[in-house]
N, C-alpha and C positions, 0 to 999 in steps of 0.2 A: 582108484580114480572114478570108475563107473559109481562106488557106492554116494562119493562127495556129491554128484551132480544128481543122482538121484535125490537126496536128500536138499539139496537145494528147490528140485521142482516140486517137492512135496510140501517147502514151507511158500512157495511162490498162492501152489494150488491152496493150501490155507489161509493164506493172506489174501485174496480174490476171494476166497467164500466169506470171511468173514465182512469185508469189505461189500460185498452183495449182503450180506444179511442185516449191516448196519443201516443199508439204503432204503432195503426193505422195512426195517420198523421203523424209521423217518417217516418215511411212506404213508404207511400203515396207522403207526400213531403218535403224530405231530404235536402233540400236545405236551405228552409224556416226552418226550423225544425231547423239546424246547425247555422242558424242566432241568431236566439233566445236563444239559447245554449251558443253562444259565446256571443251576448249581455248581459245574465246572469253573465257569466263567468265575465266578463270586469266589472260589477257593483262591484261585490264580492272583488274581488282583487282592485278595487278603494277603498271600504270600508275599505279594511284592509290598504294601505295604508296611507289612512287618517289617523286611528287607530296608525300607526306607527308613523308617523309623529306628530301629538299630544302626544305622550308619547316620545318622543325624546324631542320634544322643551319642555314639561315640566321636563325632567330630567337636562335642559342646564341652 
């Protein structure tokens, strides 16, 4: 039982540093940071169009 909680606060403590360090190169360099953001964004919204598109042609 000790070992489960243990391992819980180890991915807690991971997930808070990772989470400070993504702040940190926001921060740091917004620029870059905004690329990646909008690259993300642009996959997203391709997927969903695709998404849309195949449920179109298969309703025609």
């Amino acid at each position: 039982m000790l070992a489960c909680a243990t391992i819980t606060d180890v991915k807690k403590i991971v997930g808070w540093i990772v989470l400070i360090l993504v702040i940190f190169y926001i921060g740091t360099n917004p620029g870059p940071a905004s690329d990646i953001a909008q690259g993300i964004g642009d996959n997203i919204a391709e997927m969903f169009r695709g998404i849309g598109t195949f449920f179109s042609n298969l309703a025609d």
